[in-house]
C-alpha positions as a Markdown table, in Angstrom:
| # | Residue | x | y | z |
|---|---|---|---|---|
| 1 | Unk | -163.1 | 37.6 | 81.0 |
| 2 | Unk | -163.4 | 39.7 | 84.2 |
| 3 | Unk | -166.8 | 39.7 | 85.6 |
| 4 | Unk | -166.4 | 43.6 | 86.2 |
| 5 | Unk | -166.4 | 46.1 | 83.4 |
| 6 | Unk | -165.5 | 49.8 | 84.7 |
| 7 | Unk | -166.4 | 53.1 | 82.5 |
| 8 | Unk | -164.7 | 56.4 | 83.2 |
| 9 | Unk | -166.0 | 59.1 | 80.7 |
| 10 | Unk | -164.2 | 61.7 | 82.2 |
| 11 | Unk | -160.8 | 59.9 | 83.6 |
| 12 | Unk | -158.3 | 62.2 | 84.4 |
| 13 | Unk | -154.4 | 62.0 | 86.0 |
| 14 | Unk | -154.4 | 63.3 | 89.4 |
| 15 | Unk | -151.3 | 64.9 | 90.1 |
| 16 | Unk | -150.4 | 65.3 | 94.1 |
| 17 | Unk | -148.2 | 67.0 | 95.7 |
| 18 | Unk | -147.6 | 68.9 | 99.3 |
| 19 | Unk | -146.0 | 72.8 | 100.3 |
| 20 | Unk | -144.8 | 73.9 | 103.5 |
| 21 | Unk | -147.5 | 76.4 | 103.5 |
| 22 | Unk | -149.9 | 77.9 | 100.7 |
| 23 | Unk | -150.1 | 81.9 | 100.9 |
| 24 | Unk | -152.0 | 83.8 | 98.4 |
| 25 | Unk | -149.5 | 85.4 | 95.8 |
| 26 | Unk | -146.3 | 84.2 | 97.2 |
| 27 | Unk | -144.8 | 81.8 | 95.0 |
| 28 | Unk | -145.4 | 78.1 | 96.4 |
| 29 | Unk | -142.4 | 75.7 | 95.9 |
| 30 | Unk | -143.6 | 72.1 | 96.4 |
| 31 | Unk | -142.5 | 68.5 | 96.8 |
| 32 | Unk | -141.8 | 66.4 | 94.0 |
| 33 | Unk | -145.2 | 65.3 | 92.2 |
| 34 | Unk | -146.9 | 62.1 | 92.3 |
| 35 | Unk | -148.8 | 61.1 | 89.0 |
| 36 | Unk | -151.9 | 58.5 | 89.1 |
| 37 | Unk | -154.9 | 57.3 | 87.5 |
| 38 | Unk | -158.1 | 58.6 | 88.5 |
| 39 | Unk | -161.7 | 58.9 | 87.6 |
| 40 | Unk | -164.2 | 57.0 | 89.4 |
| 41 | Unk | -163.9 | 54.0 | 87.4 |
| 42 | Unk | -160.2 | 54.2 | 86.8 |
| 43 | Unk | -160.2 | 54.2 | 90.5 |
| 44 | Unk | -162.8 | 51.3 | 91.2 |
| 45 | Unk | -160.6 | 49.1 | 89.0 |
| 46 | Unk | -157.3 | 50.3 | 90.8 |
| 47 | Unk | -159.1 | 49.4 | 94.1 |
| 48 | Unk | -160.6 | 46.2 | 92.7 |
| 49 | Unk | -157.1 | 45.3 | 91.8 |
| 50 | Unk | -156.1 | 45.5 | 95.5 |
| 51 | Unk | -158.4 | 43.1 | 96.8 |
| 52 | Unk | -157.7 | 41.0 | 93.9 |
| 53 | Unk | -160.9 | 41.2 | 91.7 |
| 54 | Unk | -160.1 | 41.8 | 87.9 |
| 55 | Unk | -161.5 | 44.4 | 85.7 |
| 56 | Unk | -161.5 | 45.8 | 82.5 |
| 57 | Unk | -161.6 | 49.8 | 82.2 |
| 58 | Unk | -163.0 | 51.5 | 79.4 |
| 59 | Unk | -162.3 | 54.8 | 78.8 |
| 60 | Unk | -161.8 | 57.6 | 76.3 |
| 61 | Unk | -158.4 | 58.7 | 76.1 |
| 62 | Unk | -156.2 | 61.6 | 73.7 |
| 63 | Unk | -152.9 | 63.2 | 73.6 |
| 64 | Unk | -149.8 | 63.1 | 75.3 |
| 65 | Unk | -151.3 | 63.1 | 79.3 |
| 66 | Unk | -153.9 | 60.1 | 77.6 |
| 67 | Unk | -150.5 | 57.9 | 76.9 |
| 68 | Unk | -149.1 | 58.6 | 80.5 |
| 69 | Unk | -152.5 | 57.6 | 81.5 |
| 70 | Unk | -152.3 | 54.1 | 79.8 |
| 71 | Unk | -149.0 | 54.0 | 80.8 |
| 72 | Unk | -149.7 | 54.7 | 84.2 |
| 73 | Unk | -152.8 | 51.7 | 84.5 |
| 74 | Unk | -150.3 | 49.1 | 82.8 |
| 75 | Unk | -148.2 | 49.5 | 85.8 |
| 76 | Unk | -150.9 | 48.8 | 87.9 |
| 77 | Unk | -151.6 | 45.8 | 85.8 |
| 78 | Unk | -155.4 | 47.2 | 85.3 |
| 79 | Unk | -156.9 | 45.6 | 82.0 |
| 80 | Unk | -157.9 | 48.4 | 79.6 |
| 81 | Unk | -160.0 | 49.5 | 76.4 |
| 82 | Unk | -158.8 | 52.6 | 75.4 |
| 83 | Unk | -160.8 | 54.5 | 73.2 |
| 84 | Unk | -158.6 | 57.0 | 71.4 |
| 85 | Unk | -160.3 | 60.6 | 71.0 |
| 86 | Unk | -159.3 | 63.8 | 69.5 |
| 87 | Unk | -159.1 | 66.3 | 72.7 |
| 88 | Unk | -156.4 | 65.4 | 75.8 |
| 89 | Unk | -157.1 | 63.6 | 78.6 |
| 90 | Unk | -157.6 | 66.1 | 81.8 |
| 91 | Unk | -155.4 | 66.4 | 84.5 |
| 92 | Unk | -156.3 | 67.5 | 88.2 |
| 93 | Unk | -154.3 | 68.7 | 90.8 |
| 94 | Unk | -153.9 | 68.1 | 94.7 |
| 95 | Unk | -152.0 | 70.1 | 97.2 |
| 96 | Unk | -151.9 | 69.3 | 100.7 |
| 97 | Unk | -150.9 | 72.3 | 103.2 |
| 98 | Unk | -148.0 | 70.7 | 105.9 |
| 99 | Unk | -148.7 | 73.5 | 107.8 |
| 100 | Unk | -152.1 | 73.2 | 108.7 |
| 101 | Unk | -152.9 | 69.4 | 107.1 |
| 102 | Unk | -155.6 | 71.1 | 104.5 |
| 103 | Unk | -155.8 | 69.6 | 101.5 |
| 104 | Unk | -157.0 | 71.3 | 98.2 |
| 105 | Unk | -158.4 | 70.2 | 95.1 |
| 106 | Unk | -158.3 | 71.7 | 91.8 |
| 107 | Unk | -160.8 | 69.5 | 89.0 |
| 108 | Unk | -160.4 | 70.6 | 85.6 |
| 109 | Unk | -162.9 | 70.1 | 82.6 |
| 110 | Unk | -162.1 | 67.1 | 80.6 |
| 111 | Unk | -161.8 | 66.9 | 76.6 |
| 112 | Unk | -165.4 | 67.5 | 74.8 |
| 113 | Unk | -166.4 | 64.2 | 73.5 |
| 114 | Unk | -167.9 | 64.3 | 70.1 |
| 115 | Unk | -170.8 | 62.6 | 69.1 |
| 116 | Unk | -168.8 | 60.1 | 67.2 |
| 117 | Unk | -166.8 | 59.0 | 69.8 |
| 118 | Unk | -169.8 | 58.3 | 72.2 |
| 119 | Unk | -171.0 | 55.5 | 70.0 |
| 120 | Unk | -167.6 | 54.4 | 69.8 |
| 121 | Unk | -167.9 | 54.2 | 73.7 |
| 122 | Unk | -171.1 | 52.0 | 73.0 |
| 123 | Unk | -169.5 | 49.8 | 70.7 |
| 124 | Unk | -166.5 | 49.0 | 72.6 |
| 125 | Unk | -168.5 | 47.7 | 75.3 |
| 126 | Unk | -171.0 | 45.9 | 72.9 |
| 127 | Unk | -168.2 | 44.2 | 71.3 |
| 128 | Unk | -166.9 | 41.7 | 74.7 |
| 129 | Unk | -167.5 | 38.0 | 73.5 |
| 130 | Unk | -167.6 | 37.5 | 77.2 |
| 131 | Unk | -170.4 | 39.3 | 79.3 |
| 132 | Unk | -169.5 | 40.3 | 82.5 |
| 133 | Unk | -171.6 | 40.4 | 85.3 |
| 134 | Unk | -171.2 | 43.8 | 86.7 |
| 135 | Unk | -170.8 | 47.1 | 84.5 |
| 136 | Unk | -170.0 | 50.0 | 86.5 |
| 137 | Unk | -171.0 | 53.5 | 85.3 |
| 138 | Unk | -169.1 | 55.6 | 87.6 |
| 139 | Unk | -167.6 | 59.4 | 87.6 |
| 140 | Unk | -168.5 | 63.0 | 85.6 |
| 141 | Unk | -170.2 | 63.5 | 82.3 |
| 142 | Unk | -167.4 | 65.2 | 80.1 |
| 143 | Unk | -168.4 | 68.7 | 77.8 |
| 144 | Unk | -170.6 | 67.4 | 75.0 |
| 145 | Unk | -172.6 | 64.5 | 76.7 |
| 146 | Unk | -175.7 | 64.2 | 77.8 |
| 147 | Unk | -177.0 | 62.1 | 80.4 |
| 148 | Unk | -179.0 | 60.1 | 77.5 |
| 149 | Unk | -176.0 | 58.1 | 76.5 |
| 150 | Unk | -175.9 | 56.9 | 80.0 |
| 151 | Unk | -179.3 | 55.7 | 78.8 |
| 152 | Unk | -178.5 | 53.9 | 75.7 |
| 153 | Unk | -175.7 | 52.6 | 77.7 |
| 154 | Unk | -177.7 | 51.3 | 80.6 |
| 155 | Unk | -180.4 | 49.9 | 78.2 |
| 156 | Unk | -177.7 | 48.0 | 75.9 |
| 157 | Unk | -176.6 | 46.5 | 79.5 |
| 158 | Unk | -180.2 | 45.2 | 80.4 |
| 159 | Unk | -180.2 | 43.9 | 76.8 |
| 160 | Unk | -177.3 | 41.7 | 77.6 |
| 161 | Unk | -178.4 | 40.5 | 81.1 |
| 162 | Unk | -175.5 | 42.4 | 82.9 |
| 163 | Unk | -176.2 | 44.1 | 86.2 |
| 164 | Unk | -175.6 | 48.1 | 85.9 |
| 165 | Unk | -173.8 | 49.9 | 89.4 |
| 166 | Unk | -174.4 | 53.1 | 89.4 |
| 167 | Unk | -172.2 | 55.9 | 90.9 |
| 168 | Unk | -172.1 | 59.6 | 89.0 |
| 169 | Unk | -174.3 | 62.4 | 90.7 |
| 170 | Unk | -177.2 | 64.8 | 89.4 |
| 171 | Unk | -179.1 | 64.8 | 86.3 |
| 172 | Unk | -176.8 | 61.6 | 85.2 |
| 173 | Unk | -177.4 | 59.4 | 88.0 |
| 174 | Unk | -181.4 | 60.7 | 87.8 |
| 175 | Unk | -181.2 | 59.4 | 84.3 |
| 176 | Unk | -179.7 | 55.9 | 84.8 |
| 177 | Unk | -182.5 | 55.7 | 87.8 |
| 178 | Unk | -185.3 | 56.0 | 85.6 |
| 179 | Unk | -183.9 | 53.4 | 83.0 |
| 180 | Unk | -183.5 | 51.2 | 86.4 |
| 181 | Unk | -180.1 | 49.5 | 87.7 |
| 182 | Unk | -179.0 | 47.0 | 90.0 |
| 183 | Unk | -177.1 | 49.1 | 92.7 |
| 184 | Unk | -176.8 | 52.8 | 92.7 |
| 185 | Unk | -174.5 | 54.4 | 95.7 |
| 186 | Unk | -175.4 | 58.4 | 96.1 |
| 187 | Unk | -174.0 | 60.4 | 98.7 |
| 188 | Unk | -176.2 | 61.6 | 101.2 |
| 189 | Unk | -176.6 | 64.9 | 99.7 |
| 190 | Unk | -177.6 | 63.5 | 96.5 |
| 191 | Unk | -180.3 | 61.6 | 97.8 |
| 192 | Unk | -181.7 | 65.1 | 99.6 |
| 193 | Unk | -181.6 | 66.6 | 96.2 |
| 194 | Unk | -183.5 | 63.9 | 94.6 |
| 195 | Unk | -186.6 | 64.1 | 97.5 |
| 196 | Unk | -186.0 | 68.0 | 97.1 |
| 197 | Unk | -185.1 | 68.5 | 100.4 |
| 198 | Unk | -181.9 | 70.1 | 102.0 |
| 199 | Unk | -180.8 | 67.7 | 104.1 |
| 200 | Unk | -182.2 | 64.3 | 105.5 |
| 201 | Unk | -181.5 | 63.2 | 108.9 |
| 202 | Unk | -180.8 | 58.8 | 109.1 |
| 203 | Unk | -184.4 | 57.7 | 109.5 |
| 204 | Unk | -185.1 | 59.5 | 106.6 |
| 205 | Unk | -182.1 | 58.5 | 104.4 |
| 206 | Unk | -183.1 | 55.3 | 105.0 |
| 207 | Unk | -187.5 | 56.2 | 104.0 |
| 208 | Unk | -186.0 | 58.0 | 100.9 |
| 209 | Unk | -183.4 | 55.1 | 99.4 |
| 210 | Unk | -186.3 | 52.4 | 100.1 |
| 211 | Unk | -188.9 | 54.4 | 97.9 |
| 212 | Unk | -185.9 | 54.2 | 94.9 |
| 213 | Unk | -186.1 | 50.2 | 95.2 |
| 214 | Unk | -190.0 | 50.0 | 95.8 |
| 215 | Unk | -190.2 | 52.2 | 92.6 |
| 216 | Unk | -187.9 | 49.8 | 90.7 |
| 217 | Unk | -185.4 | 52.2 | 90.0 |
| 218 | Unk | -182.7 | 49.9 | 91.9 |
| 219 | Unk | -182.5 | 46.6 | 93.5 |
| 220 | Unk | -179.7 | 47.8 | 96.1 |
| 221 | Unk | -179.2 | 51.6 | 97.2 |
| 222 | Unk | -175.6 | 52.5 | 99.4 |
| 223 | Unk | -176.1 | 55.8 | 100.5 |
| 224 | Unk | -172.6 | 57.2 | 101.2 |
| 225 | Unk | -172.8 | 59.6 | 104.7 |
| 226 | Unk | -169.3 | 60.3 | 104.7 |
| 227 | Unk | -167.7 | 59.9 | 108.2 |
| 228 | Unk | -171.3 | 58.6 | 109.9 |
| 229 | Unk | -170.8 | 55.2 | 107.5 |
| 230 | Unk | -173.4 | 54.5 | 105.0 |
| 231 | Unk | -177.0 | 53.3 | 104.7 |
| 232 | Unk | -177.8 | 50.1 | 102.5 |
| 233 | Unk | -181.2 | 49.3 | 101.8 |
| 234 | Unk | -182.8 | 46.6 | 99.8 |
| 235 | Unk | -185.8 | 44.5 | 99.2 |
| 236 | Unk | -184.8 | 42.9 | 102.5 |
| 237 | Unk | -184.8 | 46.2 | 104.3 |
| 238 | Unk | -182.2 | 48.9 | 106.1 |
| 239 | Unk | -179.2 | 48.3 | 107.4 |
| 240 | Unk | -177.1 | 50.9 | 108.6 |
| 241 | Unk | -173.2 | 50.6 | 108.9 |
| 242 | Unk | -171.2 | 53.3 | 111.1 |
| 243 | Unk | -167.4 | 53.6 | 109.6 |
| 244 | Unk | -164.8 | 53.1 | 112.3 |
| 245 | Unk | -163.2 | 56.1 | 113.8 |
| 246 | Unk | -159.5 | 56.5 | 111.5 |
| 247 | Unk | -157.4 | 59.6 | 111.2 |
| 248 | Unk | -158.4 | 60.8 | 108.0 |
| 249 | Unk | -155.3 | 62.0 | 105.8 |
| 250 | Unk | -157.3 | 62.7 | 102.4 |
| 251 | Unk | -160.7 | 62.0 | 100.9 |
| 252 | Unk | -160.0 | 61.4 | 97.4 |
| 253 | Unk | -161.3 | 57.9 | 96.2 |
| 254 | Unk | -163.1 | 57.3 | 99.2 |
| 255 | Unk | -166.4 | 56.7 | 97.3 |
| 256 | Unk | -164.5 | 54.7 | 94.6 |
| 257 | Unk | -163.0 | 52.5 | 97.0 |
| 258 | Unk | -165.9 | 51.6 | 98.6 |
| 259 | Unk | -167.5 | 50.7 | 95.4 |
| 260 | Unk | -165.0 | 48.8 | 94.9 |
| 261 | Unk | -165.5 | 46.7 | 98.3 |
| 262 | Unk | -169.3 | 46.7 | 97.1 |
| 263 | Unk | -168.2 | 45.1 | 93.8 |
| 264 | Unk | -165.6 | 43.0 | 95.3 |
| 265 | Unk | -168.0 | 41.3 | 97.9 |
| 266 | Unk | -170.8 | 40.8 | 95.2 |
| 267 | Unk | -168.8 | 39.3 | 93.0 |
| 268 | Unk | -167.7 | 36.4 | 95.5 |
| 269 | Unk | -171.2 | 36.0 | 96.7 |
| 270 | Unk | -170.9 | 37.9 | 100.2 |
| 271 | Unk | -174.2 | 38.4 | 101.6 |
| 272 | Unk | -175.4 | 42.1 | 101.5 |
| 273 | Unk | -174.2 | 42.4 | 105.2 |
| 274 | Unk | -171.0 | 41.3 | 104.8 |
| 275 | Unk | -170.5 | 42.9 | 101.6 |
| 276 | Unk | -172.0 | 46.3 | 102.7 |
| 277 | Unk | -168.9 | 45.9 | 106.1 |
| 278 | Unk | -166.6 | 45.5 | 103.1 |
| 279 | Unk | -167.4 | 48.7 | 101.3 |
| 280 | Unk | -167.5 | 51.0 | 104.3 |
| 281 | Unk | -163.7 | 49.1 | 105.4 |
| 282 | Unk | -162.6 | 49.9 | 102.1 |
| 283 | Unk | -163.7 | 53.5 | 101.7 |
| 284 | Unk | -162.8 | 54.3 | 105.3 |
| 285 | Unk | -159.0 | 52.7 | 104.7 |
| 286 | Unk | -158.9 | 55.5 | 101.7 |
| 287 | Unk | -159.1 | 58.2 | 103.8 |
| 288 | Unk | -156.2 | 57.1 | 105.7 |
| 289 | Unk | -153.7 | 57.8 | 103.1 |
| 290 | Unk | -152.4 | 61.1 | 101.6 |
| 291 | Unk | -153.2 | 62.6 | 98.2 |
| 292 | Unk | -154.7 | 59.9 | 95.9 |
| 293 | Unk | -153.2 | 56.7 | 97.3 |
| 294 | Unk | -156.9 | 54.8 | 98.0 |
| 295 | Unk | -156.5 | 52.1 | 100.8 |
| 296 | Unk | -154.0 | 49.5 | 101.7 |
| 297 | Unk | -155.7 | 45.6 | 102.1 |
| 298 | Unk | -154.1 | 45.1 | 105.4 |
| 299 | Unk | -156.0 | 48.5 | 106.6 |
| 300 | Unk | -159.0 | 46.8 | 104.5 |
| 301 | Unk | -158.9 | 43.8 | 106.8 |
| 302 | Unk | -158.4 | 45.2 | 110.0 |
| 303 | Unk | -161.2 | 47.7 | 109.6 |
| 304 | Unk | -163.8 | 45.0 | 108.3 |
| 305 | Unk | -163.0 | 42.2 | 110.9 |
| 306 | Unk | -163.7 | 44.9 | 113.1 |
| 307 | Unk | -167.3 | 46.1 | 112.0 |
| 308 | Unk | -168.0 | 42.4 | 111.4 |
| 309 | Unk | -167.9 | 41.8 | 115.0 |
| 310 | Unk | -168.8 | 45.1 | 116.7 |
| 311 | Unk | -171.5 | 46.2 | 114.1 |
| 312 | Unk | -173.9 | 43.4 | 114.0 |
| 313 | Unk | -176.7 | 43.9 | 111.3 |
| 314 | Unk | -179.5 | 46.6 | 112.1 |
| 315 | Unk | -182.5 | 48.1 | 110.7 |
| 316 | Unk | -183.4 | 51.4 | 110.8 |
């Protein structure tokens, strides 16, 4: 049994593709697509794959674009629990500009899930005979849930003594904080709208994640800042990690991937320092790569040798 269970309640195939140039109504001829998985935890278990952690990914899925989904993940050799539902899986769409290296992104709405099929999402992951260690709830709330199955979820985890990660955004992540989880990762701006401020400058990121963990809402909070690095605070205090200068080529599954470093470096007992290097290397390598491609190990390793030796630990 992997000791990593992903759940993607609103996965989705991100189709990519690039135009010369994108002029409003001129008809746009582009390059052939490219068709992958995606949804944060589709993506955390793509990335985990990379760095060769195993997963299992469980996911709602329906319809003709939910069997290219599957499809897609077996080739990727990604261990999954389908859970078959009436509406179609979503699809999303990428284009990248040539001319001018912009890159758009078009998120559609995925499939309402009924009430029904949320406990079937409960009893799916209620039924492994194995418990793995980590359960990551990662990604957007599809039409028809509410942020309380994120607490039944969260609670059944506790139940079993596995450790909940946290990555989703708003009035779902505020709802897994309150039932309390091992490691939540926001963005910077999510954290601002949590202490109901608009912005928060790096002393205070670091003031606002370690009144989450005093309050016992988390035992590890990554704050995501984007090209600055991230923050990661604990019981044992701040530590902030800059992310290496790259040329950044696309943006998608950033986050993801540096989850999946987090996950990754946990689950082989990395200390927090190390592990937090990890997670920045990963997420930076993503942005490397065009459309939804996530990061390749070698540019993993280069990038966290790197920060190992010329970011040395540092509280904030």
């Amino acid at each position: 049994m992997a000791r990593i269970v992903t759940l993607t309640l609103n996965p989705t195939i991100d189709k990519s593709t690039t135009a010369d140039r994108i002029v409003a109504d001129h008809k746009i001829r582009c390059g052939a697509p490219k068709f992958e998985p995606g949804g944060g935890g589709l993506n955390v278990s793509r990335a985990l794959r990379r760095l060769g952690s195993n997963s299992v990914a469980v996911f709602p899925v329906g319809g003709p674009s939910g069997q290219l989904l599957c499809q897609l993940l077996s080739e990727e050799h990604i261990e999954q629990r389908p859970i078959a539902i009436e509406g179609w899986t979503r699809e999303n769409f990428i284009v990248t500009d040539a001319s001018t290296g912009q890159q758009y992104r078009f998120g559609m709405p995925g499939p309402t899930l009924r009430a029904e099929e949320q406990q079937q999402v409960l009893q799916v992951l209620r039924e492994f005979t194995e418990l793995p260690e980590f359960l990551v709830i990662s990604g957007s709330l599809p039409p028809g849930v509410e942020p309380e199955l994120l607490t039944r979820i969260a609670r059944a985890a506790h139940e079993m003594g596995v450790k909940v990660v946290a990555d989703t955004s708003g009035p779902a992540l505020e709802a897994l904080l309150e039932t309390g989880v091992y490691l939540a990762k926001p963005n910077v701006g999510e954290l601002s709208k949590m202490q109901g401020v608009e912005e928060l400058d790096s002393q205070a990121v670091a003031g606002a994640a370690q009144q989450l963990v005093q309050a016992g809402k988390c035992e590890i909070v990554v704050v995501s800042m984007g090209p600055q690095g991230a923050c990661v605070v604990s019981a044992e205090g701040a530590d902030y990690v800059p992310a290496p200068s790259v040329k950044k080529r696309s943006t998608v599954g950033a986050g993801d991937s540096m989850v999946a470093g987090l996950l990754h470096g946990l689950s082989e007992g990395r200390s927090l320092r190390e592990t937090a290097r990890l997670g920045v290397a990963c997420g930076t390598a993503a942005t490397m790569n065009p459309g939804t491609e996530l990061f390749r190990q070698a540019d993993v390793e280069r990038l966290y040798q790197w920060l190992l030796k010329t970011m040395p630990a540092a509280e904030i």
